[in-house]
NUVEXVO-879036 format. One record per residue (C-alpha): z, y, x; chain; residue number from 1. Coordinates in Angstrom, 2 decimals. Example, Ala and Ser with C-alpha at 12.3 -4.5 7.8 and 13.67 -1.06 7.14 Angstrom:
# residues 2
((7.80, -4.50, 12.30), 'A', 1)
((7.14, -1.06, 13.67), 'A', 2)
END
This chain:
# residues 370
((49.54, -1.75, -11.03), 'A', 1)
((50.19, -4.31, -8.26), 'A', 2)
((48.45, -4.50, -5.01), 'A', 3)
((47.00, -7.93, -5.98), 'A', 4)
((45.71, -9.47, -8.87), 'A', 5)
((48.39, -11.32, -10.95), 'A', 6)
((48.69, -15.10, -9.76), 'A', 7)
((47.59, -17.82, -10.67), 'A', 8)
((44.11, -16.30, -12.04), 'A', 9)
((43.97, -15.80, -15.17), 'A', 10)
((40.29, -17.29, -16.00), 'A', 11)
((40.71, -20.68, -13.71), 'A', 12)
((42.67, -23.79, -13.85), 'A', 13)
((43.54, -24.90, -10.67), 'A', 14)
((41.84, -22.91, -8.12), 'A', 15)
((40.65, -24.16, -5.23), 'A', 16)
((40.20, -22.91, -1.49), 'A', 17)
((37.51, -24.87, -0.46), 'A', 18)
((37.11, -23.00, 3.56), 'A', 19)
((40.21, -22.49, 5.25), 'A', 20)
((41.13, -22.78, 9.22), 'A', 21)
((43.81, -24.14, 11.26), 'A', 22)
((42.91, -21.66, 14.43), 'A', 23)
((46.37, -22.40, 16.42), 'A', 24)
((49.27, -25.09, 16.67), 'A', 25)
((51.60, -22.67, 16.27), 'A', 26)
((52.67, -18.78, 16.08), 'A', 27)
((52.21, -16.59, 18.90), 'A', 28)
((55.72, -14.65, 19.22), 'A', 29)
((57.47, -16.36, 16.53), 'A', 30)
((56.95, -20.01, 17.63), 'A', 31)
((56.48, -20.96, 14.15), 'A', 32)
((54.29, -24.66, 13.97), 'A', 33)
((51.47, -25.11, 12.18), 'A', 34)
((52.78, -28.40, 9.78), 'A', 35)
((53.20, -26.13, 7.05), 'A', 36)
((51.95, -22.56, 7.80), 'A', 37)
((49.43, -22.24, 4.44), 'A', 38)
((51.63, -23.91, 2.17), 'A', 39)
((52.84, -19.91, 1.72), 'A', 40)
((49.47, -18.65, 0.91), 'A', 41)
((48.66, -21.16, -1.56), 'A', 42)
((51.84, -20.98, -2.90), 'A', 43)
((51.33, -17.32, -3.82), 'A', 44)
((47.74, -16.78, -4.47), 'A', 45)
((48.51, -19.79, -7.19), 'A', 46)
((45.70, -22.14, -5.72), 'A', 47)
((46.16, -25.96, -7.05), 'A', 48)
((44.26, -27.07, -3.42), 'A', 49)
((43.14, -26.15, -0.31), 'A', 50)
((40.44, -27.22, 2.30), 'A', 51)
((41.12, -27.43, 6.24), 'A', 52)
((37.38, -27.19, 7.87), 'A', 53)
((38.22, -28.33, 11.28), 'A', 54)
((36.54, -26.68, 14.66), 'A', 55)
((37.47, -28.87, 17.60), 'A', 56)
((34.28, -27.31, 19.39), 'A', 57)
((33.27, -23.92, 19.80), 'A', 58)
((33.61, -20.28, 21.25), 'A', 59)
((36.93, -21.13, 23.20), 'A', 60)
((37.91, -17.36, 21.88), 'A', 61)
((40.43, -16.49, 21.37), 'A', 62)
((41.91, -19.94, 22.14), 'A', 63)
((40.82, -23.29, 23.23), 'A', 64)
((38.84, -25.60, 20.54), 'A', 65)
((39.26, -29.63, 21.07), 'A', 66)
((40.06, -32.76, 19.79), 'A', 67)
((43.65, -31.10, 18.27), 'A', 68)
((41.88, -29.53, 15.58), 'A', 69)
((40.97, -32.72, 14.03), 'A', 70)
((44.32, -34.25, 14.69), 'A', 71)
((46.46, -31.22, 13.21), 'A', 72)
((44.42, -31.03, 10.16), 'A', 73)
((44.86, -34.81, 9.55), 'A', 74)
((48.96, -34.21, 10.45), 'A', 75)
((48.27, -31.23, 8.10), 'A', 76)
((46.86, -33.41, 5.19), 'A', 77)
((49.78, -35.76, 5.74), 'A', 78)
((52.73, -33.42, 4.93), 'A', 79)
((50.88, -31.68, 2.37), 'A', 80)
((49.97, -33.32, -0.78), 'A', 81)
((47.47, -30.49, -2.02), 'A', 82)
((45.41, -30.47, 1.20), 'A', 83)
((41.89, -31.84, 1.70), 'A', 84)
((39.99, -31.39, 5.50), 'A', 85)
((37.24, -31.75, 6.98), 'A', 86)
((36.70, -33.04, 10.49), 'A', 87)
((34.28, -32.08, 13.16), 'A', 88)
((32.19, -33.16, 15.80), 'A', 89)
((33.50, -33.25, 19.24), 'A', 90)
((31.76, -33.20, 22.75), 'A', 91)
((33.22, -33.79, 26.32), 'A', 92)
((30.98, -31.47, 27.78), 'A', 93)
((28.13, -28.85, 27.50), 'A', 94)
((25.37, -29.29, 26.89), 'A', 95)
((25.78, -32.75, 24.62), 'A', 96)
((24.72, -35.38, 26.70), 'A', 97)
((24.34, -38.72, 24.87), 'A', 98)
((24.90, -40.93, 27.63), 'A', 99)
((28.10, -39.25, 28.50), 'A', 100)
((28.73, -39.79, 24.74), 'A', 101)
((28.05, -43.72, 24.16), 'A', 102)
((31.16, -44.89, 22.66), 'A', 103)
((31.71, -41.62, 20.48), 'A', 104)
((28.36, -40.96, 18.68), 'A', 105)
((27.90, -38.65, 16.48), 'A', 106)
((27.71, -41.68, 14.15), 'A', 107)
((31.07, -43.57, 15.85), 'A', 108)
((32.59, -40.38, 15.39), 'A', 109)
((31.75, -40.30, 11.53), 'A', 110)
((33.09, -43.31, 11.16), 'A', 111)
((36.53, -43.06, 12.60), 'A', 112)
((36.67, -39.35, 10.86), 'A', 113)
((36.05, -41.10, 7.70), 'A', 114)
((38.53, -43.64, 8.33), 'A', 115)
((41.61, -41.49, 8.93), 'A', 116)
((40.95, -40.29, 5.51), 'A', 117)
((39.18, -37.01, 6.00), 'A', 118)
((37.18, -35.68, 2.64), 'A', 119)
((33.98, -34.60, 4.90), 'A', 120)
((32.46, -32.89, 7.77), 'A', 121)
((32.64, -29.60, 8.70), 'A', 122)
((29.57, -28.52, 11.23), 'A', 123)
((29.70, -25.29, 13.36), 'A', 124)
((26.48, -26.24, 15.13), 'A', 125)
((24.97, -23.93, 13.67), 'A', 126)
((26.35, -21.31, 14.63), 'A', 127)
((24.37, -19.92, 17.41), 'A', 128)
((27.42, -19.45, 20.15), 'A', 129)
((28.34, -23.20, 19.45), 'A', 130)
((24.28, -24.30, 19.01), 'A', 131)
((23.97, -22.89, 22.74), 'A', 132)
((26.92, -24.48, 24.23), 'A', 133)
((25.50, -28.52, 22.35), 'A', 134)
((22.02, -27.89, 23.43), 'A', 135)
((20.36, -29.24, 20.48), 'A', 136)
((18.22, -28.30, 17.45), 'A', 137)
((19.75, -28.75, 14.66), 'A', 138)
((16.56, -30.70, 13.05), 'A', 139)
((16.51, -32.39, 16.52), 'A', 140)
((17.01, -36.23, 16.84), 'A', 141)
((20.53, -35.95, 17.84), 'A', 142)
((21.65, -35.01, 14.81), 'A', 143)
((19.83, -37.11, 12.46), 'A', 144)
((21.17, -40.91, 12.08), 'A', 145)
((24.70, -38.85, 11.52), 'A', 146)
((23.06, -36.76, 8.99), 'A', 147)
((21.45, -40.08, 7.70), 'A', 148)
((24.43, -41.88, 7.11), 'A', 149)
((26.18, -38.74, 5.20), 'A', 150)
((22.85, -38.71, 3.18), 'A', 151)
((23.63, -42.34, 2.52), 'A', 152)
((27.15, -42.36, 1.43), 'A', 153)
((27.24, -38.80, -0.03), 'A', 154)
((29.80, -37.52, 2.48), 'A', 155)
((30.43, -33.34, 1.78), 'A', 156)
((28.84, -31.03, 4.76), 'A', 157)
((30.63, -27.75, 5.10), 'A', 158)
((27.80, -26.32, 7.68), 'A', 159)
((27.92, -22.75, 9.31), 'A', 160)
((24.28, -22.17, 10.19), 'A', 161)
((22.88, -18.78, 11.27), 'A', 162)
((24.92, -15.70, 11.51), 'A', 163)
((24.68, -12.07, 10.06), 'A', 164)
((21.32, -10.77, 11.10), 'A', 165)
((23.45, -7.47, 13.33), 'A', 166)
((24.68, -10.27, 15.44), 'A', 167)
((20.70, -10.35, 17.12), 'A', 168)
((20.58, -6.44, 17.74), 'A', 169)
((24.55, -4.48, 17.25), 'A', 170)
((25.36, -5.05, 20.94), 'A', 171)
((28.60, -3.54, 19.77), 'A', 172)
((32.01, -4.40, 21.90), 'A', 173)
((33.47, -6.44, 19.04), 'A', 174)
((30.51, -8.20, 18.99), 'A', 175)
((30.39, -8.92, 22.68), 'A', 176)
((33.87, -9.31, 23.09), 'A', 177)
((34.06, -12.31, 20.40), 'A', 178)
((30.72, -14.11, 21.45), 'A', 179)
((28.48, -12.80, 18.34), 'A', 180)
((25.82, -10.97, 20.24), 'A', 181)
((22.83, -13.31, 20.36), 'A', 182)
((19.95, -10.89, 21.59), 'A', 183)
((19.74, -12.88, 24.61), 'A', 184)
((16.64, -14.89, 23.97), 'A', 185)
((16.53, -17.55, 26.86), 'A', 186)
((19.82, -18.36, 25.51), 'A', 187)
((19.96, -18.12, 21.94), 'A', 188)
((17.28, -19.16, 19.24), 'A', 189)
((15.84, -16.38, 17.36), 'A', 190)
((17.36, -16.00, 13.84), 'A', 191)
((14.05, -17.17, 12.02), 'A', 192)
((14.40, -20.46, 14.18), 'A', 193)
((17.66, -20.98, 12.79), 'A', 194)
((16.23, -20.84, 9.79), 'A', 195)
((13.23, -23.08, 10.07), 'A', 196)
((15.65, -25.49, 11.61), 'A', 197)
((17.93, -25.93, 8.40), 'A', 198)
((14.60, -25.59, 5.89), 'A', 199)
((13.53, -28.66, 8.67), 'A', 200)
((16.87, -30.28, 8.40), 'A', 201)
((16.97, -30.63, 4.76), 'A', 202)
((13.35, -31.64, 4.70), 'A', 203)
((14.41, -35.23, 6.55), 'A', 204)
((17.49, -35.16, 4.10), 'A', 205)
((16.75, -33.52, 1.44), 'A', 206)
((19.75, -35.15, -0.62), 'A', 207)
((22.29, -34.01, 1.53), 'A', 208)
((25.27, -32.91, 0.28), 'A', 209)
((24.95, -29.83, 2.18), 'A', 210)
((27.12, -26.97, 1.45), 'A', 211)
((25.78, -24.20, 3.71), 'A', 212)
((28.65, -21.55, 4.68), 'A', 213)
((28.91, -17.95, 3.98), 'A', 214)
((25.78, -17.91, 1.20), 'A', 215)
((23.18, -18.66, 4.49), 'A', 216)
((23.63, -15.21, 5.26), 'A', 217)
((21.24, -14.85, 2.46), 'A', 218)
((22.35, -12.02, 0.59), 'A', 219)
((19.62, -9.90, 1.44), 'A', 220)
((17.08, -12.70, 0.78), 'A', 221)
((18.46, -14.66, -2.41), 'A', 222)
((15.44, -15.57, -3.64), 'A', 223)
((15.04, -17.93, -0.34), 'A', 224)
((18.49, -19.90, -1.75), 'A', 225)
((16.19, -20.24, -5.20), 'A', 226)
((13.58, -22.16, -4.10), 'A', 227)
((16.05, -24.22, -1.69), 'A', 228)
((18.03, -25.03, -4.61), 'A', 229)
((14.78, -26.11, -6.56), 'A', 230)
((13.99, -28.69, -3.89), 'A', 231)
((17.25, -29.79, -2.64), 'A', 232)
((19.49, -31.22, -5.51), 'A', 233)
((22.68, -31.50, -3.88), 'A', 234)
((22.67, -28.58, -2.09), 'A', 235)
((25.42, -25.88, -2.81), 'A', 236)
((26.32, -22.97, -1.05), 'A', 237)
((30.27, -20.86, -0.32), 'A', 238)
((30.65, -17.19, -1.18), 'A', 239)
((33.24, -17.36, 1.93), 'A', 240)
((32.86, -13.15, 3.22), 'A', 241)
((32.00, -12.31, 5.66), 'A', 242)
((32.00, -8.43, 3.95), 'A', 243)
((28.13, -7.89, 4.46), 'A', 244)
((27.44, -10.66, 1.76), 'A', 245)
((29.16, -8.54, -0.75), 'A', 246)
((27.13, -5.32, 0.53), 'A', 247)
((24.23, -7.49, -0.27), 'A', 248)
((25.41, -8.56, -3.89), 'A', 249)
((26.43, -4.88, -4.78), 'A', 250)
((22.60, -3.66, -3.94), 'A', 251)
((21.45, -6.00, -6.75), 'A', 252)
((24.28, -6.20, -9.03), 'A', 253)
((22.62, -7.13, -12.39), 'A', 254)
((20.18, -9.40, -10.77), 'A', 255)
((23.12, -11.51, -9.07), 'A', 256)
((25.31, -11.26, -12.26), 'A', 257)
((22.33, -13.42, -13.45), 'A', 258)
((22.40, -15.55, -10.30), 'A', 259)
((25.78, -16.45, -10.14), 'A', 260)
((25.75, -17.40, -13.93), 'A', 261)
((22.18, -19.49, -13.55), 'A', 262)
((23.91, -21.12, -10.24), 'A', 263)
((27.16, -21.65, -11.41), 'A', 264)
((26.87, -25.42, -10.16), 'A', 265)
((25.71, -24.49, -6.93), 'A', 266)
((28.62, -22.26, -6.02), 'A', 267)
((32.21, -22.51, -3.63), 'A', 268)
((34.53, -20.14, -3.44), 'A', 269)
((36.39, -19.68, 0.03), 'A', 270)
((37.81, -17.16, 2.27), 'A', 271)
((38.43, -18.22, 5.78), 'A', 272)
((41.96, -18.18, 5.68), 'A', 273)
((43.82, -19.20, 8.89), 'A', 274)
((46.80, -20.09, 10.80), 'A', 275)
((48.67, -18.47, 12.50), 'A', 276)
((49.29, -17.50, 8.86), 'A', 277)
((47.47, -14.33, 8.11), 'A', 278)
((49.21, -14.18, 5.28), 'A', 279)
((48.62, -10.56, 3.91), 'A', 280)
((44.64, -10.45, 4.39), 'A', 281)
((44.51, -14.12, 3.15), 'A', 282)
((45.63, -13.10, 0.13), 'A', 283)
((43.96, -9.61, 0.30), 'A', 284)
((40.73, -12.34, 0.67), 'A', 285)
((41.56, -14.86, -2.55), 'A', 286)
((42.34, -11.33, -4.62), 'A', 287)
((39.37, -9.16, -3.35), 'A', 288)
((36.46, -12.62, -4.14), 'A', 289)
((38.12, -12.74, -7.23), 'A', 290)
((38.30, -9.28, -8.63), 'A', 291)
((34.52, -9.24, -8.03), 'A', 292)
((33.74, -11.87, -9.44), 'A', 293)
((36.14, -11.66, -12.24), 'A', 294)
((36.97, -8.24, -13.46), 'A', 295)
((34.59, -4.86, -13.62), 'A', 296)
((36.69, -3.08, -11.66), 'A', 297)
((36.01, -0.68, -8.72), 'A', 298)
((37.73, -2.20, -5.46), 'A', 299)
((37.83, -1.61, -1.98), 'A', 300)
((35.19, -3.70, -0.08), 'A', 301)
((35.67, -4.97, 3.26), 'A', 302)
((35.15, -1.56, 5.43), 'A', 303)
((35.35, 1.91, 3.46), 'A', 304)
((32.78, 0.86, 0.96), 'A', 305)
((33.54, 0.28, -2.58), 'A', 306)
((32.49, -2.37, -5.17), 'A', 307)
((31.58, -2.98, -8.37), 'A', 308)
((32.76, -6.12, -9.79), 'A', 309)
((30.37, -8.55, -12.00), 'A', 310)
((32.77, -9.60, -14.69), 'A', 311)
((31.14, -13.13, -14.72), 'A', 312)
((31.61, -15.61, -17.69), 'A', 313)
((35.21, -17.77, -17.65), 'A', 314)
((33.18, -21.00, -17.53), 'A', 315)
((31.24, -19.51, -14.03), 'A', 316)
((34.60, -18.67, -12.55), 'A', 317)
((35.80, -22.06, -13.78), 'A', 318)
((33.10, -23.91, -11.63), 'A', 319)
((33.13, -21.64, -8.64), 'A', 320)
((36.62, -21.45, -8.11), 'A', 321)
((37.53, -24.60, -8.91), 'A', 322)
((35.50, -27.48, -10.39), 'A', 323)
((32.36, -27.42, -8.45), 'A', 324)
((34.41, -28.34, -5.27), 'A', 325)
((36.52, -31.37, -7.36), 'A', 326)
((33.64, -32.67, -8.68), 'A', 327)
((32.19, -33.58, -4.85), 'A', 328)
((35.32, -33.90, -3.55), 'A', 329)
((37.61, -35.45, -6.58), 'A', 330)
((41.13, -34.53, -7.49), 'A', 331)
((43.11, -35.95, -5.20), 'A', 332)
((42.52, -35.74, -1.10), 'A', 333)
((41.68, -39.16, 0.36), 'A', 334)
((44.83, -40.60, 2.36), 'A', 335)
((45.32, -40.73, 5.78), 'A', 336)
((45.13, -44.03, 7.40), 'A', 337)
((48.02, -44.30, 9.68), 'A', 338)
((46.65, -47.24, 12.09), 'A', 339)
((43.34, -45.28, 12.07), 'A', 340)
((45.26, -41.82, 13.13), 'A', 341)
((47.42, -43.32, 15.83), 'A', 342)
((43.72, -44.87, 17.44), 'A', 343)
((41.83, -41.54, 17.68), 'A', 344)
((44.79, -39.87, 18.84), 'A', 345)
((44.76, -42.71, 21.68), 'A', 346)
((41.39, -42.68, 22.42), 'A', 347)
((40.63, -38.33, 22.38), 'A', 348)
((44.25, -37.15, 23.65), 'A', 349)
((42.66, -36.78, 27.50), 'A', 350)
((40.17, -34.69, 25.98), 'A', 351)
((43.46, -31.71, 24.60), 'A', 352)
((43.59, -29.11, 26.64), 'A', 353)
((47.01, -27.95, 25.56), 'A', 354)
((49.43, -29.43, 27.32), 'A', 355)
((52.07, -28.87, 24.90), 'A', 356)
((50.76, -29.29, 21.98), 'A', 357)
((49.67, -32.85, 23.66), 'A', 358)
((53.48, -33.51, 23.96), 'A', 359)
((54.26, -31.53, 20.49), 'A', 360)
((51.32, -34.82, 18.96), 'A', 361)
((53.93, -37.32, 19.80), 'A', 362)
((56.49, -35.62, 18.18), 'A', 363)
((54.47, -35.85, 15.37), 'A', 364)
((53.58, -39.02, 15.53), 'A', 365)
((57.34, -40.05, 15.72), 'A', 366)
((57.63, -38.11, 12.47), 'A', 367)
((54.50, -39.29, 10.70), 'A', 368)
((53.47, -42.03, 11.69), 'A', 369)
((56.18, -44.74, 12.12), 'A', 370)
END
């Protein structure tokens, strides 16, 4: 037997990543560039599309976030036919000051995002190393006319909110060493607040087309994603691991056999896939989601734990893997509008903290956008 799963899937048409990242410009030791690093990976996991979810703010770990996230994934998008993205917020400083921030809004921002041609908004602010560094609740008045306006127009939110619930107590190195430990309370909100906040969020938009990253952490606690989903029509939710979401699924197999089947609208598959192209574990990722969710087979989980996969339905699969992200998103990505490319670049580019990758954006621009 191969080490993978045979590609494409056999129970999908036209699979779709719907959470990928593009973490660096371009390969440390190699020097490869970033134009085209996934094109690989979906190339040989079979997937018909991927989705860029761009972090241009953030834990600077293990290198800088900026402005140049947004601009590669819309360079990205440009040379790829297959590629959606979604852009993010930026911020000149920390904490958000909305003075300092006149002429780029949350709401300006939205706008030019939109007009370059990206397919929705990806939000880290949730995530409580990123919430500390904006200053804001996420149900707090700087969020909402942005959040408003997506209401509005239907715009996709790809929103990482909360965090495994270790990440409060494991004061392990890892954990320390990457940003994740949160037990700090005068700096970081509790993990119920993070959760009243979203419940608070939605309750000012409740049609949001919120997808909420990583199941909500939720694994433990599905029945809190039932009554969401009974109040909040639009919202959906990504099966993008983290490993301890599986743990929680395998505790409860038959009941979440039943979930994913009674869901099956509500559901995105993903896998956090990035570049510098981790190309073995991104395909280790796209095989190990599916296998669970596809086959009965016994696999290796994401430690030394095993699994037991849920042999779901073909129609599920179908929707998760592929058609519940098309249907919000459509079939083809939105273009790129050139004129509306070269403007951000001009107005942002002081805010890039790479210096080369500043001069490597010209280059690009020579290329691209003539």
């Amino acid at each position: 037997m191969s080490k993978y799963l045979d590609i494409p899937f056999p129970k999908v048409e036209n699979p779709f990543d719907g959470h990928i990242h593009m973490h660096r410009w371009r390969e440390e030791g190699t020097g490869r560039l970033f134009i085209h690093g996934l094109e690989e990976y979906r190339q040989v996991c079979g997937l018909k599309y991927i989705a860029l979810a761009s972090l241009p703010s953030g834990n600077p770990i293990p290198v800088p976030r900026d402005v140049s996230n947004n601009i590669m994934c819309a360079f990205y998008k440009l040379a790829n036919e297959n590629t959606f993205a979604y852009g993010g917020f930026i911020y000149p400083s920390y904490p958000a000051n909305e003075d300092e921030m006149r002429d780029m809004s949350l709401t300006i921002q939205l706008d030019e995002l939109k007009e370059i041609g990206f397919d929705g908004i990806k939000m880290l602010e949730g995530k409580p190393n990123l919430y500390a560094k904006v200053g804001k609740p996420l149900d707090s008045d700087f969020f909402d006319s942005a959040l408003a306006k997506m209401e509005e127009d239907g715009t996709y939110v790809l929103m990482h909110a909360i965090d495994p619930a270790s990440f409060w107590t494991d004061a392990n190195e890892d954990n320390i060493k990457r940003g994740w430990y949160y037990g700090d309370e005068s700096k970081y909100p509790s993990y119920k607040e993070l959760y009243r906040q979203v419940d608070s969020l939605l309750e000012k938009h409740p049609k949001l087309n919120l997808c909420l990253a990583h199941f909500f952490f939720c694994s433990e606690d599905p029945e809190r994603l039932e009554n969401m989903f009974a109040k909040y029509p639009n919202l959906c939710i990504d099966i993008t691991p983290g490993g301890e979401m599986y743990h929680g699924f395998d505790k409860r197999q038959e009941y979440y056999k039943d979930f994913f089947v009674k869901y099956a609208d509500r559901i995105i598959f993903g896998t956090d896939m990035d570049f510098t192209p981790h190309l073995e574990s991104g395909i280790w990722l796209c095989d190990r989601v599916y296998r669970y969710l596809a086959t009965d087979e016994t696999i290796s989980s994401f430690d030394d734990r095993m699994l037991k996969g849920i042999c779901l339905p073909s129609d599920t699969l179908q929707k998760i893997f592929s058609s519940n992200l098309t249907g919000k998103l459509g079939t083809s990505p939105k273009p790129i509008n050139k004129d509306a490319l070269r403007r951000y670049i001009a107005k942002y580019r002081h805010l890039i903290t790479d210096k080369e990758l500043d001069k490597y954006i010209d280059e690009l621009s020579e290329e691209y956008l003539k």
